[in-house]
mmCIF file of the N, C-alpha and C atoms, coordinates in Angstrom:
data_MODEL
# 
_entry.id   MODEL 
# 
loop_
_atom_site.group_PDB 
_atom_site.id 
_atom_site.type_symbol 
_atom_site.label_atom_id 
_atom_site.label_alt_id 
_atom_site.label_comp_id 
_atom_site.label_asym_id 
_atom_site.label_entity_id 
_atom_site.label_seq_id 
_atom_site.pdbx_PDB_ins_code 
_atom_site.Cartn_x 
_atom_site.Cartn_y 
_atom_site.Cartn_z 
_atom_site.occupancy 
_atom_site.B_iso_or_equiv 
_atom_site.pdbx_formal_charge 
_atom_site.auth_seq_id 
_atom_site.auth_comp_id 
_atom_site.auth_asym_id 
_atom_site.auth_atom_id 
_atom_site.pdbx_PDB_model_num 
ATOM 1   N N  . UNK A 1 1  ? 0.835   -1.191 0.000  1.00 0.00 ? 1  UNK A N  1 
ATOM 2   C CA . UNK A 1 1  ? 0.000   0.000  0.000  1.00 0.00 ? 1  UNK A CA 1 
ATOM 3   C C  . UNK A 1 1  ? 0.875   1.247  0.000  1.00 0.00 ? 1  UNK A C  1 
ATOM 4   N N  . UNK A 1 2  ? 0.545   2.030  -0.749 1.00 0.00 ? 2  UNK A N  1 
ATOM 5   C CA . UNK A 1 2  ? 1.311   3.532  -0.928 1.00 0.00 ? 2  UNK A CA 1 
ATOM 6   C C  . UNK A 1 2  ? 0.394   4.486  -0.505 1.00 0.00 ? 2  UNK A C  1 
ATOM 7   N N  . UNK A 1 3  ? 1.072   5.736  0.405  1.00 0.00 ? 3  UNK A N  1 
ATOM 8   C CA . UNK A 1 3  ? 0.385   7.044  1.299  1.00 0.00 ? 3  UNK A CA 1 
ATOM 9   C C  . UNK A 1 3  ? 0.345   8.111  0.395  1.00 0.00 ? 3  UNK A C  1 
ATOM 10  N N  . UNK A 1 4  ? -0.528  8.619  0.072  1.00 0.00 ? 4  UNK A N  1 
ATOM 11  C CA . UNK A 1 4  ? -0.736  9.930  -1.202 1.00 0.00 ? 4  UNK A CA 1 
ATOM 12  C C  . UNK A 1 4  ? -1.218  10.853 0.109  1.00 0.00 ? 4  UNK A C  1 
ATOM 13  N N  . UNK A 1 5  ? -0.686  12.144 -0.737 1.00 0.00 ? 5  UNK A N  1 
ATOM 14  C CA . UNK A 1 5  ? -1.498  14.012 -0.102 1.00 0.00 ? 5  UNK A CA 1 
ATOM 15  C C  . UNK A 1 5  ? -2.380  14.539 -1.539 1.00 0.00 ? 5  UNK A C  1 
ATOM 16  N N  . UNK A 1 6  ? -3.181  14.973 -0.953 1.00 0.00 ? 6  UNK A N  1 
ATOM 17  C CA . UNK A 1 6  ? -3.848  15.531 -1.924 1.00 0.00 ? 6  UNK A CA 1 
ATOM 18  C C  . UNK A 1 6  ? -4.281  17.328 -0.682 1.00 0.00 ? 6  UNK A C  1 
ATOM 19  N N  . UNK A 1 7  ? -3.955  18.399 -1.378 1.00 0.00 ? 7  UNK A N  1 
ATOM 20  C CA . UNK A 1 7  ? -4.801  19.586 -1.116 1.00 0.00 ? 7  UNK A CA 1 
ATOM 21  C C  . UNK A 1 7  ? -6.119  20.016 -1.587 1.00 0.00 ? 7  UNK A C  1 
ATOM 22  N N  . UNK A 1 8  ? -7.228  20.000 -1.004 1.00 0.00 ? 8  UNK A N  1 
ATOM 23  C CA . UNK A 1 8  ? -8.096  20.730 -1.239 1.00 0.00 ? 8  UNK A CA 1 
ATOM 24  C C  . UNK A 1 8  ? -8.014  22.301 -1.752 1.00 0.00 ? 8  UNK A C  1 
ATOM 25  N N  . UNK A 1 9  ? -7.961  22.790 -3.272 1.00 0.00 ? 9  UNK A N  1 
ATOM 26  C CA . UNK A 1 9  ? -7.589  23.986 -3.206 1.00 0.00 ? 9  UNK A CA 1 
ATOM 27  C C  . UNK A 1 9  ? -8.681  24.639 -3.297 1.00 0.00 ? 9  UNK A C  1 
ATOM 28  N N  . UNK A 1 10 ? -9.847  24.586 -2.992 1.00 0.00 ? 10 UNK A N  1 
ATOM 29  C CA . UNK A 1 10 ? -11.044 25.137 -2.550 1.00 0.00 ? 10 UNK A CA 1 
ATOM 30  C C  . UNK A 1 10 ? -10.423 25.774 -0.908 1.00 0.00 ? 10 UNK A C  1 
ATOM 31  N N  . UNK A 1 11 ? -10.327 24.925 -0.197 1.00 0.00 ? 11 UNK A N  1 
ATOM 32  C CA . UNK A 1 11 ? -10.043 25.181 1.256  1.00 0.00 ? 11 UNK A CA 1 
ATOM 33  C C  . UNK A 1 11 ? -8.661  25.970 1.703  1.00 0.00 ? 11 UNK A C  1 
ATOM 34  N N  . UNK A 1 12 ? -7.514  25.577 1.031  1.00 0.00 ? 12 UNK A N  1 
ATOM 35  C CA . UNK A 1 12 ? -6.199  26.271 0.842  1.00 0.00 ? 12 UNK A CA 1 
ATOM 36  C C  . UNK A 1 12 ? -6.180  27.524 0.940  1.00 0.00 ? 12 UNK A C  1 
ATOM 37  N N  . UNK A 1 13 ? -5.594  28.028 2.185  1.00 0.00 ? 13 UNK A N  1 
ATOM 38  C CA . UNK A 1 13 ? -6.325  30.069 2.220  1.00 0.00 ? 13 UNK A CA 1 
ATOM 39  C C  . UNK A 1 13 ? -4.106  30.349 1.893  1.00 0.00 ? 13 UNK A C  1 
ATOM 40  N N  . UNK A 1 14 ? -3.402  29.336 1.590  1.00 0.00 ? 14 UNK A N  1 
ATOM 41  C CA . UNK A 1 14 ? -2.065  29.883 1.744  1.00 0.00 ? 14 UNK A CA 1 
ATOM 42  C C  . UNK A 1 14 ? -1.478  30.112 2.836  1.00 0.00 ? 14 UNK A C  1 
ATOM 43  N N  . UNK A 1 15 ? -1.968  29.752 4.113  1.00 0.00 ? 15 UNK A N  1 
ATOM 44  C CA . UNK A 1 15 ? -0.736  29.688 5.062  1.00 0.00 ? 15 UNK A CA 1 
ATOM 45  C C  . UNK A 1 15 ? 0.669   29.601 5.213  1.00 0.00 ? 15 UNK A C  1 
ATOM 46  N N  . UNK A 1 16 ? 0.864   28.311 4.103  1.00 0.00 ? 16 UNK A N  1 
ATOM 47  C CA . UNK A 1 16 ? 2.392   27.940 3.754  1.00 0.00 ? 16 UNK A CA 1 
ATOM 48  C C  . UNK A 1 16 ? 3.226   26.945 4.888  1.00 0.00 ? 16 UNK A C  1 
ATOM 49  N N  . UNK A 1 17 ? 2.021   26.447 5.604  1.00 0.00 ? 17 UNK A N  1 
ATOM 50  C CA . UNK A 1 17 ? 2.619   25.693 6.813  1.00 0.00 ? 17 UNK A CA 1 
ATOM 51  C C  . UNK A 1 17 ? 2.948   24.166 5.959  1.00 0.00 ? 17 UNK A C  1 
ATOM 52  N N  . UNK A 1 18 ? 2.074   23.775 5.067  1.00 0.00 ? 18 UNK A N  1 
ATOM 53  C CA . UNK A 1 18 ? 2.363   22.606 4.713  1.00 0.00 ? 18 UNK A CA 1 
ATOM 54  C C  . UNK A 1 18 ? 4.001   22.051 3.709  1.00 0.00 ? 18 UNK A C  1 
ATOM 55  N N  . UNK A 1 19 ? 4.188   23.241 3.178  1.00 0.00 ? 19 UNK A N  1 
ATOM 56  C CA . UNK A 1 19 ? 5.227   23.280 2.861  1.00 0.00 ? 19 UNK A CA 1 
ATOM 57  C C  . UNK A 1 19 ? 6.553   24.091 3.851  1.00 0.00 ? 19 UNK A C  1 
ATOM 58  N N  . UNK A 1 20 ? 6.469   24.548 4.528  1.00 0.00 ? 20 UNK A N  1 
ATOM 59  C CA . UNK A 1 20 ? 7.202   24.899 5.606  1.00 0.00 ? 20 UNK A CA 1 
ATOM 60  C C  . UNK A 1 20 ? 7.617   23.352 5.971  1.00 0.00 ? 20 UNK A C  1 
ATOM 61  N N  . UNK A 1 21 ? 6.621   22.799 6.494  1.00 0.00 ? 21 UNK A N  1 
ATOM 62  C CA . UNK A 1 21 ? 7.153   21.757 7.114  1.00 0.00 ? 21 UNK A CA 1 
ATOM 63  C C  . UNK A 1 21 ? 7.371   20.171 6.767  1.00 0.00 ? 21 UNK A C  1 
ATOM 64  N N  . UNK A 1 22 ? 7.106   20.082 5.517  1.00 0.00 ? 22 UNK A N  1 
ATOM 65  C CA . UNK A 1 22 ? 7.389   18.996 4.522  1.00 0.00 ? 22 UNK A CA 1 
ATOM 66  C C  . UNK A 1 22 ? 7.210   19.652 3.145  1.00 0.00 ? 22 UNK A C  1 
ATOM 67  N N  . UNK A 1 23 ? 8.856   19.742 3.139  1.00 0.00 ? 23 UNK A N  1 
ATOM 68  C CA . UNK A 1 23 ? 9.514   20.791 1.654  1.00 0.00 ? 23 UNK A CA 1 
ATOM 69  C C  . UNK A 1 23 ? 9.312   19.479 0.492  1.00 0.00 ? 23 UNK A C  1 
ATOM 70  N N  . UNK A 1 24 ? 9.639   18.462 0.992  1.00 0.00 ? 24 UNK A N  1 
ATOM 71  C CA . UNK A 1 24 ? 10.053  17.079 -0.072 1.00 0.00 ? 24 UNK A CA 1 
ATOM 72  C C  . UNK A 1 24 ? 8.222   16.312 -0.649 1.00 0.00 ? 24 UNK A C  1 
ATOM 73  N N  . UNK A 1 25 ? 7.469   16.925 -0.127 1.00 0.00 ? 25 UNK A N  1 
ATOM 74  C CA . UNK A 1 25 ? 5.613   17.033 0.008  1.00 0.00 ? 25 UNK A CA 1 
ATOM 75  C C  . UNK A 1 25 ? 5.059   17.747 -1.022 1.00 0.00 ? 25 UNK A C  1 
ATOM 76  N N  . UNK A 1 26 ? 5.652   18.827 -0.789 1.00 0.00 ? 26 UNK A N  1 
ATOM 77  C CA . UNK A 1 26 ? 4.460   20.491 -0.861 1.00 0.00 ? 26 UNK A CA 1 
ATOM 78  C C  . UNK A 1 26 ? 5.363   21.235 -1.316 1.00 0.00 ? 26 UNK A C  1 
ATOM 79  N N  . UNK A 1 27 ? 4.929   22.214 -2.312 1.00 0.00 ? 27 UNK A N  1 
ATOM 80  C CA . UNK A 1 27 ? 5.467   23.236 -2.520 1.00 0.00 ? 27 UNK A CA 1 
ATOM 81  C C  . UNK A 1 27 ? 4.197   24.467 -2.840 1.00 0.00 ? 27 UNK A C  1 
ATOM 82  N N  . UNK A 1 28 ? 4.521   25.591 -3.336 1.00 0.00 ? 28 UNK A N  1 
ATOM 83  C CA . UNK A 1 28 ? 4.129   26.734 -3.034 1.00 0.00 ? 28 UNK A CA 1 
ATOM 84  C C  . UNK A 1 28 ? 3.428   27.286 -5.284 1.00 0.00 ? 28 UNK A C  1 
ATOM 85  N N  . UNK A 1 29 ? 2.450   27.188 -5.145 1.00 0.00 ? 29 UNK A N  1 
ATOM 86  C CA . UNK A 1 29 ? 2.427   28.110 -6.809 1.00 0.00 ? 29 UNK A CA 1 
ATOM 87  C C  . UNK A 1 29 ? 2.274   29.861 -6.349 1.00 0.00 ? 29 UNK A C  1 
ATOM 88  N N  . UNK A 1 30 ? 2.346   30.018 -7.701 1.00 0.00 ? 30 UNK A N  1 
ATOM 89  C CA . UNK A 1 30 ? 3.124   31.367 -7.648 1.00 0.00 ? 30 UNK A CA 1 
ATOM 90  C C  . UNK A 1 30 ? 1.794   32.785 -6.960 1.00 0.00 ? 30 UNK A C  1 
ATOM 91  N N  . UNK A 1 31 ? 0.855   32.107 -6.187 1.00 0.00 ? 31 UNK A N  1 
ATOM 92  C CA . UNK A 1 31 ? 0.387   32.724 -5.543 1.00 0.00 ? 31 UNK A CA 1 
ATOM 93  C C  . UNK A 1 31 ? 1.074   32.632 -4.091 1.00 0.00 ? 31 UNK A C  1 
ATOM 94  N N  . UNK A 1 32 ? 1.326   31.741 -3.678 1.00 0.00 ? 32 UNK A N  1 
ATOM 95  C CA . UNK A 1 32 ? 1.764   31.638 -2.168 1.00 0.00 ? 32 UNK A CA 1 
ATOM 96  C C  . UNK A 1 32 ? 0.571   30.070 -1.737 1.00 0.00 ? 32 UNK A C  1 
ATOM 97  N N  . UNK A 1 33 ? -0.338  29.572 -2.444 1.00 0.00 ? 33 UNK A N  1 
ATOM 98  C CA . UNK A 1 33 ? -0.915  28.037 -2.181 1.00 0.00 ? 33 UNK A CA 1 
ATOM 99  C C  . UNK A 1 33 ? -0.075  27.160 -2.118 1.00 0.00 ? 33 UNK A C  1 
ATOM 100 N N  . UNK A 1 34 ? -0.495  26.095 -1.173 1.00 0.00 ? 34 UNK A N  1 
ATOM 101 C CA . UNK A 1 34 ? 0.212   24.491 -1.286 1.00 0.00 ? 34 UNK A CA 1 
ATOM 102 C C  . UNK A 1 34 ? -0.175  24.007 -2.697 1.00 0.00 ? 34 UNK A C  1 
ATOM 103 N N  . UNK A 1 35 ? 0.429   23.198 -3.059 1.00 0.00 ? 35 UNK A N  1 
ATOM 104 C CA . UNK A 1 35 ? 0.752   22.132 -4.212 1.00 0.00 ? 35 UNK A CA 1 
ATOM 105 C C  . UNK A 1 35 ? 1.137   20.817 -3.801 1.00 0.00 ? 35 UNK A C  1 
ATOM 106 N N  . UNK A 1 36 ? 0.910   19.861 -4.092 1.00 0.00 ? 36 UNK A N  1 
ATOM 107 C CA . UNK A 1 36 ? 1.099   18.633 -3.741 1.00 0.00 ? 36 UNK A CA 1 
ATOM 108 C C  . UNK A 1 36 ? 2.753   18.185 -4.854 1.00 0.00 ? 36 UNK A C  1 
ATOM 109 N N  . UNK A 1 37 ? 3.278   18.302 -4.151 1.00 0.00 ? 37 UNK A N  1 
ATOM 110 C CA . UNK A 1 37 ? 4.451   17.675 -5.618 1.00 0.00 ? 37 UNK A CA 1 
ATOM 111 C C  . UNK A 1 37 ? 4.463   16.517 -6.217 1.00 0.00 ? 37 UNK A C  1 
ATOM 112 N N  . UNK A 1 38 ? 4.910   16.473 -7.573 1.00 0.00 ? 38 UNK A N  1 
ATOM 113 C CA . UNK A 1 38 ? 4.465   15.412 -8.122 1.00 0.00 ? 38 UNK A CA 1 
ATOM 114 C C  . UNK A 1 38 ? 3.041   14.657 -8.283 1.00 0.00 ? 38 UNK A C  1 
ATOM 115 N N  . UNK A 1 39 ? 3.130   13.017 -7.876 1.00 0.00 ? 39 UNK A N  1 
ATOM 116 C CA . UNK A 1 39 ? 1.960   12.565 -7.964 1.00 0.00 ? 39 UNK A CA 1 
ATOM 117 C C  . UNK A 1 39 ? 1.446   12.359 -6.587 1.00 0.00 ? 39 UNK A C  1 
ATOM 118 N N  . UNK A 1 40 ? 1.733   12.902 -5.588 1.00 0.00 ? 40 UNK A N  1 
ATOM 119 C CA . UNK A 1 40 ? 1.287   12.897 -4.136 1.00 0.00 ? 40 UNK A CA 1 
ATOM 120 C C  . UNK A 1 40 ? 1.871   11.544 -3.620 1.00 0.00 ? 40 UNK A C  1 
ATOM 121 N N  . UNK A 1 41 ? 2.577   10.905 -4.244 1.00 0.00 ? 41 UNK A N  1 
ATOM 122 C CA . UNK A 1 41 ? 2.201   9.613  -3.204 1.00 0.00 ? 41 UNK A CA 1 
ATOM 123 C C  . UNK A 1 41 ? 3.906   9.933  -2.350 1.00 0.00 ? 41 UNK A C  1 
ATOM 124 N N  . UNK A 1 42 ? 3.851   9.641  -0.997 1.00 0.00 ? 42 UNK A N  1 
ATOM 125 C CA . UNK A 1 42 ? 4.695   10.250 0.128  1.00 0.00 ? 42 UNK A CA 1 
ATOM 126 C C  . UNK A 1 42 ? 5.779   8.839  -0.244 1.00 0.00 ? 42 UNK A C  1 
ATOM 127 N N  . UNK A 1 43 ? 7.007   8.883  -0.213 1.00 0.00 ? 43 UNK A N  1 
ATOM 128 C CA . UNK A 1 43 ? 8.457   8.707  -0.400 1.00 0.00 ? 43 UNK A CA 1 
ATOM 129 C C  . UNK A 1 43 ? 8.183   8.077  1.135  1.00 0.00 ? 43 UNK A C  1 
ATOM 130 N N  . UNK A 1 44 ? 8.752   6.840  1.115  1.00 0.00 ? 44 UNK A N  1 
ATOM 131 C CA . UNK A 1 44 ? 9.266   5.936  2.697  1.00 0.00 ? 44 UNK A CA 1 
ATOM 132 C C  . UNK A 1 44 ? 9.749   6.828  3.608  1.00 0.00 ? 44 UNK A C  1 
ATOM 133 N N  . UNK A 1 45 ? 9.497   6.402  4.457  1.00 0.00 ? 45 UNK A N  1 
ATOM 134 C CA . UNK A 1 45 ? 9.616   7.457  5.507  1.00 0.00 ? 45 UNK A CA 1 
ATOM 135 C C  . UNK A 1 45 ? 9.373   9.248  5.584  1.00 0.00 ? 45 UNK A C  1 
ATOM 136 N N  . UNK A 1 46 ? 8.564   9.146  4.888  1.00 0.00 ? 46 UNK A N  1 
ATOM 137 C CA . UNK A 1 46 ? 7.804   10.754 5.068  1.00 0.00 ? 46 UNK A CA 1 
ATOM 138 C C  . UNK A 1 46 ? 6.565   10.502 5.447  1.00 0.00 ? 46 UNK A C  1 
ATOM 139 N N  . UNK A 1 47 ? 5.918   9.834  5.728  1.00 0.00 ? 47 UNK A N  1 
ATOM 140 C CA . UNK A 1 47 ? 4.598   9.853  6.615  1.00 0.00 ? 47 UNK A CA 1 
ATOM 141 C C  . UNK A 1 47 ? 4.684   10.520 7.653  1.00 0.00 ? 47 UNK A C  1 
ATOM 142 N N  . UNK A 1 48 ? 5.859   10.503 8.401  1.00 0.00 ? 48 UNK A N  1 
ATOM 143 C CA . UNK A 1 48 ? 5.500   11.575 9.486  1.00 0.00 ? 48 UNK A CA 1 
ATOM 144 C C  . UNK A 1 48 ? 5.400   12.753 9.237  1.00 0.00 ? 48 UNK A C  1 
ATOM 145 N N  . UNK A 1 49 ? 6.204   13.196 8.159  1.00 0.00 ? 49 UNK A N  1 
ATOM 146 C CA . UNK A 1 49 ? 5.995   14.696 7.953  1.00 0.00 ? 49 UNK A CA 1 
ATOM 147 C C  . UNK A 1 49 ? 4.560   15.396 6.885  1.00 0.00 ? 49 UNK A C  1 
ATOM 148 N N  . UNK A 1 50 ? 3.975   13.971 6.200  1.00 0.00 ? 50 UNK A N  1 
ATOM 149 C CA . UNK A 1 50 ? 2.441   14.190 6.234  1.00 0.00 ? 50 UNK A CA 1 
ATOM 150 C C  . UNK A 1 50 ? 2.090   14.375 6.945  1.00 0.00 ? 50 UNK A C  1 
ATOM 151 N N  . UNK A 1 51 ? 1.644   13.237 8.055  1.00 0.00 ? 51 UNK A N  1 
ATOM 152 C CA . UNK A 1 51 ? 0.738   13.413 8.948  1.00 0.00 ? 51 UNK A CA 1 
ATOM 153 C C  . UNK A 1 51 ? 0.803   15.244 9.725  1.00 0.00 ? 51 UNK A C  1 
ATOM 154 N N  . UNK A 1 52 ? 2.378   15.615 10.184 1.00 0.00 ? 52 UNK A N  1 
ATOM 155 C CA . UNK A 1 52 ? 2.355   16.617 10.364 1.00 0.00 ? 52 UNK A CA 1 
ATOM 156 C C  . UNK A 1 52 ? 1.793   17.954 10.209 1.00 0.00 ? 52 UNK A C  1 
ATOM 157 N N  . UNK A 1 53 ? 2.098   17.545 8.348  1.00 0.00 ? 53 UNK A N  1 
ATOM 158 C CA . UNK A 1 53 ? 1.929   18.765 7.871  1.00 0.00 ? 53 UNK A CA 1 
ATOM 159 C C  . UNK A 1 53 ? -0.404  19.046 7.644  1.00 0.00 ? 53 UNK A C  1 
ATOM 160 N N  . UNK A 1 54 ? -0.468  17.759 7.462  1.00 0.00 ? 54 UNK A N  1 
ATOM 161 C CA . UNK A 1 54 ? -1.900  17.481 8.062  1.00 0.00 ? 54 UNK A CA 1 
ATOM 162 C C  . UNK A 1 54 ? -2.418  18.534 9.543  1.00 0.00 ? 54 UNK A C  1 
ATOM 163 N N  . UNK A 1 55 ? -1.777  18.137 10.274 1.00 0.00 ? 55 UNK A N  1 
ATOM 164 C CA . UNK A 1 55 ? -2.020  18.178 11.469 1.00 0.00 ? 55 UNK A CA 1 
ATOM 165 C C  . UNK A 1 55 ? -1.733  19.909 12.082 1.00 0.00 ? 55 UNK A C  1 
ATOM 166 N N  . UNK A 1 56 ? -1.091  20.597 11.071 1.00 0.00 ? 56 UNK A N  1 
ATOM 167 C CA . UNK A 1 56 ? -1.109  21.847 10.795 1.00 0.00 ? 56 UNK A CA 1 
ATOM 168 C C  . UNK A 1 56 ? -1.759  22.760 10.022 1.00 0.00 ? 56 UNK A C  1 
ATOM 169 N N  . UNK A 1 57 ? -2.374  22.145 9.600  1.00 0.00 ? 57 UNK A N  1 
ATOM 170 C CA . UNK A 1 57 ? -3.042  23.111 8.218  1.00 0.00 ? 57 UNK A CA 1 
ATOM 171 C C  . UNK A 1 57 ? -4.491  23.430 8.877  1.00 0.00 ? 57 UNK A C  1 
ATOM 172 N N  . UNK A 1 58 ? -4.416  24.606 9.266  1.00 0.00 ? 58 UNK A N  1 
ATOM 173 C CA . UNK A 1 58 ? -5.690  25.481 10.058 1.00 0.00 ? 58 UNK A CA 1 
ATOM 174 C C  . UNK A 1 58 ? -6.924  25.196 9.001  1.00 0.00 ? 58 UNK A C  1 
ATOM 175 N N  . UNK A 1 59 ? -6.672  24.863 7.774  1.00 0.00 ? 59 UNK A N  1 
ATOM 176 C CA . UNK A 1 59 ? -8.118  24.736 7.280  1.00 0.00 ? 59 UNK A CA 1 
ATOM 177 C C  . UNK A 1 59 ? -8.384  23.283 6.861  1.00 0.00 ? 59 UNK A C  1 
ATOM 178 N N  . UNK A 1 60 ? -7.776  22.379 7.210  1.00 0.00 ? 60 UNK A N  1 
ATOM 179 C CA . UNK A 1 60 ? -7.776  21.084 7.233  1.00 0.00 ? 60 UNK A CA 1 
ATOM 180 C C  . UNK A 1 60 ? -7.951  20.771 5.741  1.00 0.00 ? 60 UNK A C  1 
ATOM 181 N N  . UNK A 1 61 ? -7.210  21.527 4.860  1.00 0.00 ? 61 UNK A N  1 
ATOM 182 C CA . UNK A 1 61 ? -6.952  21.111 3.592  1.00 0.00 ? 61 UNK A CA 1 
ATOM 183 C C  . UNK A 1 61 ? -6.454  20.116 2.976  1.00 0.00 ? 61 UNK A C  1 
ATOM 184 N N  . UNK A 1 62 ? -5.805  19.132 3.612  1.00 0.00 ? 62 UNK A N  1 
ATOM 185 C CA . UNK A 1 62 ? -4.655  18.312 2.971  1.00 0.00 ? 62 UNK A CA 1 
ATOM 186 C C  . UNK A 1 62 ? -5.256  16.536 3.726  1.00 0.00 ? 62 UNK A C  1 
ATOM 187 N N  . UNK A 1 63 ? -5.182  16.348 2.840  1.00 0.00 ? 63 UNK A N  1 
ATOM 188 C CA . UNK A 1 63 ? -6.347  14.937 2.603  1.00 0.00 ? 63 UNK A CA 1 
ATOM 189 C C  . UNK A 1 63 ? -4.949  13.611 2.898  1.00 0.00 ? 63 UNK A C  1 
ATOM 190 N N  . UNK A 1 64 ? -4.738  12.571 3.352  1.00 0.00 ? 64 UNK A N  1 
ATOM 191 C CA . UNK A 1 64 ? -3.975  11.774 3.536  1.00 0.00 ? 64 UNK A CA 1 
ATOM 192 C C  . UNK A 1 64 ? -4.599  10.343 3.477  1.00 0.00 ? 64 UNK A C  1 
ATOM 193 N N  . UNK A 1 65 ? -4.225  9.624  2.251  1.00 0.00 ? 65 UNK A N  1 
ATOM 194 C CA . UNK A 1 65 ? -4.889  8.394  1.890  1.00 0.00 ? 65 UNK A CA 1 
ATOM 195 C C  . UNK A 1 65 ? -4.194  7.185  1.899  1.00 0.00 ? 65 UNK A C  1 
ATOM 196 N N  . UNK A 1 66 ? -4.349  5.860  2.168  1.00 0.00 ? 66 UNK A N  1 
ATOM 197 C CA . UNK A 1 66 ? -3.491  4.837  1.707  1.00 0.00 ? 66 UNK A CA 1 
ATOM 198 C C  . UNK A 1 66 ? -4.419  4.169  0.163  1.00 0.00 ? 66 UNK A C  1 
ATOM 199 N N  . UNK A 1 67 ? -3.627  3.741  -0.559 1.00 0.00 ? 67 UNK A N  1 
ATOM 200 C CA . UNK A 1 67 ? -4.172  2.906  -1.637 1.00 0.00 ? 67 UNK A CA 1 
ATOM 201 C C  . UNK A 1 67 ? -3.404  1.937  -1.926 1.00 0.00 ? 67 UNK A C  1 
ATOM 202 N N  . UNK A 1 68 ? -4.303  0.998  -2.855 1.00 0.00 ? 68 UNK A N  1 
ATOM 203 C CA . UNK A 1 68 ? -3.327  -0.228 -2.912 1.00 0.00 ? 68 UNK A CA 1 
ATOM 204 C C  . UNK A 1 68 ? -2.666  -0.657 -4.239 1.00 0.00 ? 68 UNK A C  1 
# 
């Protein structure tokens, strides 16, 4: 099973916490929004810094899935 992020960019007001705190995740478009990099699915051992960056995002934008 592989861990994907997905942002809600409906909900995304740009904080910048999600990429603050998982750079190798998230990055920033040229407004100042999260972006999911790539195809979302989280690199071994970065789940914690999903869950984190989850666990920061004041508008509970950032969606964290397993698939198989």
């Amino acid at each position: 099973m592989k861990t994907k992020v997905r942002i809600d960019s409906e909900r995304c007001q740009g904080h910048g916490r999600c990429y603050d705190l998982a750079p190798a995740l998230f990055g920033e478009d040229d407004e100042g929004y999260g972006t999911v990099l790539g195809d979302g699915v989280v690199p071994e051992g970065g789940e914690h810094d999903a869950r984190l960056a989850v666990a920061n995002c004041p508008e509970r934008a950032i969606d964290v899935s397993r698939e198989a």
